[in-house]
C-alpha positions in Angstrom: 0.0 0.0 0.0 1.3 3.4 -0.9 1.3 6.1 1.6 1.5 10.0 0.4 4.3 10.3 2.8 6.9 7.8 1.2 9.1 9.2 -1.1 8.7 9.4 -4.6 11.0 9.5 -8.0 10.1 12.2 -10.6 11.8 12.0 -14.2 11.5 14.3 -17.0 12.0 14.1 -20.1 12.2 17.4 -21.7 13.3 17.6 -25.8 13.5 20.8 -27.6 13.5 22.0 -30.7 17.2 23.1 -31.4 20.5 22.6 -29.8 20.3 26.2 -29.2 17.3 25.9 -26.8 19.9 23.9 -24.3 22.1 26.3 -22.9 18.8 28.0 -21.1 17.1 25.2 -20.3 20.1 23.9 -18.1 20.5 27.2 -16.8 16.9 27.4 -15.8 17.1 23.8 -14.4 20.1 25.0 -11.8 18.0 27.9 -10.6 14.7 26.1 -9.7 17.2 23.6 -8.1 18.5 26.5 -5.6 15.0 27.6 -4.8 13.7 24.1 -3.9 17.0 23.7 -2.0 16.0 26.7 -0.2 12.2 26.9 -0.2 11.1 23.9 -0.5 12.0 20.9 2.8 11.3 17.6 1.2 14.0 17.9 -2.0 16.4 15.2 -1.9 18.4 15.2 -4.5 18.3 16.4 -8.1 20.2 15.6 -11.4 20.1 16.9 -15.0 21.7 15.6 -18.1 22.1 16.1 -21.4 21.2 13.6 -23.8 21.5 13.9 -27.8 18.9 15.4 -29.6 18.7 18.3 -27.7 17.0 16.8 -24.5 17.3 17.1 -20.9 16.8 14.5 -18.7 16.1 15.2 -14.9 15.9 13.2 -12.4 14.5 14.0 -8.7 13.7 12.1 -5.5 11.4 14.0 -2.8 11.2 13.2 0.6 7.1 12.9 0.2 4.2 14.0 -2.3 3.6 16.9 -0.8 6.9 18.1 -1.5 7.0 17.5 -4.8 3.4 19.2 -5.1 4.7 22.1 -3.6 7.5 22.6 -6.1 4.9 22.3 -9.4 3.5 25.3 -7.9 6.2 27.3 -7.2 6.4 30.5 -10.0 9.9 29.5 -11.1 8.8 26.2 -12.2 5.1 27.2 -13.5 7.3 29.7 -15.8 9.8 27.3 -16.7 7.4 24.9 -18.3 5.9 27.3 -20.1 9.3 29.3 -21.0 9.6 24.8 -22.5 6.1 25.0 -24.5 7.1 28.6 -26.0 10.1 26.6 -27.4 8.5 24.2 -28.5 10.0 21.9 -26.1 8.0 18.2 -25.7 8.1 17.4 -22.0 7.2 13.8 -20.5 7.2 13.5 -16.6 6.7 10.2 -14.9 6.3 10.1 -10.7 7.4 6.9 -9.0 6.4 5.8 -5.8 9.3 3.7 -3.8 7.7 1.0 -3.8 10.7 -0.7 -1.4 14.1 -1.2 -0.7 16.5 -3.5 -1.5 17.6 -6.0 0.8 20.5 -4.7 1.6 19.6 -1.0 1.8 20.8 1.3 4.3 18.0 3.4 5.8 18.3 6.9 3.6 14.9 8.3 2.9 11.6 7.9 4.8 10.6 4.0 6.1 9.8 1.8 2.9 9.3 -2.1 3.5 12.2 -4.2 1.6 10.9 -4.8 -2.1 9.9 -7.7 -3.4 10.4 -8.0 -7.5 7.0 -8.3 -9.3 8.3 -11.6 -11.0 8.9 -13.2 -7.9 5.4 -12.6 -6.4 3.8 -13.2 -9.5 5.9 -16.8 -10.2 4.6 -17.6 -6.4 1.1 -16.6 -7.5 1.4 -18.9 -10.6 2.9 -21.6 -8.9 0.0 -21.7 -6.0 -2.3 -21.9 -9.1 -0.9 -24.9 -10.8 -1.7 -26.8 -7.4 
């Protein structure tokens, strides 16, 4: 069960229309990455790269949802997605909830049971059923 006070994984995807567009996309990714530093508690860590075809690839983990809400709504961010659509930049955003750690994690980030891989439930599910 998923609780809106694990922590979640954001990644964006964010490809623009020219190699030219690149330089102030990165530079506005490093600002909104000081002000959630400083206004926002909950930011974890934060990464950007950049890929070929003029894309940016962020990645972000957030101590809870709430968090992460608060940052979509911050100005710098509501004008840096549109500053993206006025270049005609595609973004793509997926959230990930932590579903677990593995079994060999540390404590880091909020309490998350240890995870169990998908296959392995589902090949105990399909084994019960051949019974």
């Amino acid at each position: 069960m998923n609780d809106a006070a694990e922590p979640v994984c954001v990644v964006t995807r964010i490809k623009l229309g020219n190699w030219g567009s690149i330089p102030g996309a990165f530079l506005r990714f490093r600002k909104l990455h000081r002000i959630g530093r400083q206004e926002i508690p909950g930011l974890v860590e934060a990464h950007v790269r950049i890929r070929g075809g003029a894309t940016l690839l962020i990645i972000s983990i957030w101590e809870n949802e709430l968090a992460l809400i608060r940052f979509t709504t911050l100005d710098a961010h509501v004008n840096a997605v549109r500053w993206t659509i006025d270049k005609q930049g595609e973004i793509w955003s997926g959230v990930f909830r932590l579903t677990g750690t593995s079994s060999m994690s540390k404590p880091w980030i909020g309490t998350i049971r240890h995870w169990e891989p998908l296959a392995v439930s589902q090949a105990g599910r399909v084994a019960a059923d051949e019974r």
